[in-house]
N, C-alpha and C positions, 0 to 999 in steps of 0.2 A: 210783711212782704219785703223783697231783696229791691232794692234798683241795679242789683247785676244787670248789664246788655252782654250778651254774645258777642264778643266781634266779631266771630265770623258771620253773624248771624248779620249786621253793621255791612260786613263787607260785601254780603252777597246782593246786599241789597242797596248798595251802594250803585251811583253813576260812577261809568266807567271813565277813565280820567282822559285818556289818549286814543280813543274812540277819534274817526277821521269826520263818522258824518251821522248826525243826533245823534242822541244818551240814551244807554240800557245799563242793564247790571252786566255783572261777568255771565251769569247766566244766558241773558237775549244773546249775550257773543258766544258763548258755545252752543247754542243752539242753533245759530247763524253759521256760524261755522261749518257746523253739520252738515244743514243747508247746501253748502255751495260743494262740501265734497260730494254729495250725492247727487249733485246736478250736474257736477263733472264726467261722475261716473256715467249717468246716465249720456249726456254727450257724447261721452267713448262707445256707448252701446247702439247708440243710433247712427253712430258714423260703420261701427261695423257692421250691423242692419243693411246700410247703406249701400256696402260693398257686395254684400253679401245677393242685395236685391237685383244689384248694377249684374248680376251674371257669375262672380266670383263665389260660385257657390261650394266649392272645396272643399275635402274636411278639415284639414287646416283652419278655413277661414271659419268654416262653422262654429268648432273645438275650441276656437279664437272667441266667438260669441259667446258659445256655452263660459269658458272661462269668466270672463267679463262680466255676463252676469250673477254667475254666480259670486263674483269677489261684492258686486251689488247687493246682493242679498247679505253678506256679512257686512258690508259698510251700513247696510238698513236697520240690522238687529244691534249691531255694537252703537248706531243713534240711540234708539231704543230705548236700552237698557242703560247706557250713560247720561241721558237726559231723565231717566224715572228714577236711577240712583241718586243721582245730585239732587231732584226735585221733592225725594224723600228725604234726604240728609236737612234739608232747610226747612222740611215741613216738621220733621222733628226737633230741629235747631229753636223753630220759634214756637211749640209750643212747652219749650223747656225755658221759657224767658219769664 
C-alpha cells in the first residue's frame, strides 16, 4: 500500500489560514459564502415585498419582484449544484487515498 496523500485532498481539508474569525476548510468558506449571497438576495426580495405591500403595487414594481426572485432561484440551484460538485470531488479525492 502507497503513503501517497492527495494534496488536494490536504488542502481541502485543511484550516483556512486568513479566515478573520474561527477555522473551517475552504469548503465551510464556500458554503458560507453562499450563505450570505442568498441572504442578500433574499433581503432585496423583502425589501421589494416591502414596497410592493406599502401600496407600490405597479407592474413595474411587481416585474421588479418577479425578476428578483427569480435571479433567487438561480443563486439557490447554482448553491446547490456547486456545493454537491465540490462535496463529491473530495468524496472522491479521499477514497482514492
Amino acid at each position: 500500500m502507497s503513503d501517497y496523500v492527495n494534496p488536494l485532498a490536504m488542502m481541502a481539508a485543511s484550516p483556512m489560514t486568513q479566515q478573520k474569525k474561527g477555522s473551517g476548510t475552504w469548503f465551510e468558506a464556500l458554503a458560507q459564502a453562499w450563505g450570505q449571497t442568498l441572504d442578500k438576495q433574499a433581503d432585496i426580495i423583502q425589501q421589494q415585498s416591502d414596497v410592493i405591500s406599502g401600496g407600490n403595487d405597479t407592474p413595474a414594481a411587481i416585474t421588479e419582484l418577479s425578476a428578483q426572485s427569480l435571479k433567487m432561484s438561480f443563486l439557490s440551484q447554482s448553491s446547490h449544484t456547486s456545493i454537491s460538485s465540490v462535496g463529491s470531488a473530495l468524496e472522491t479525492m479521499a477514497r482514492k487515498q
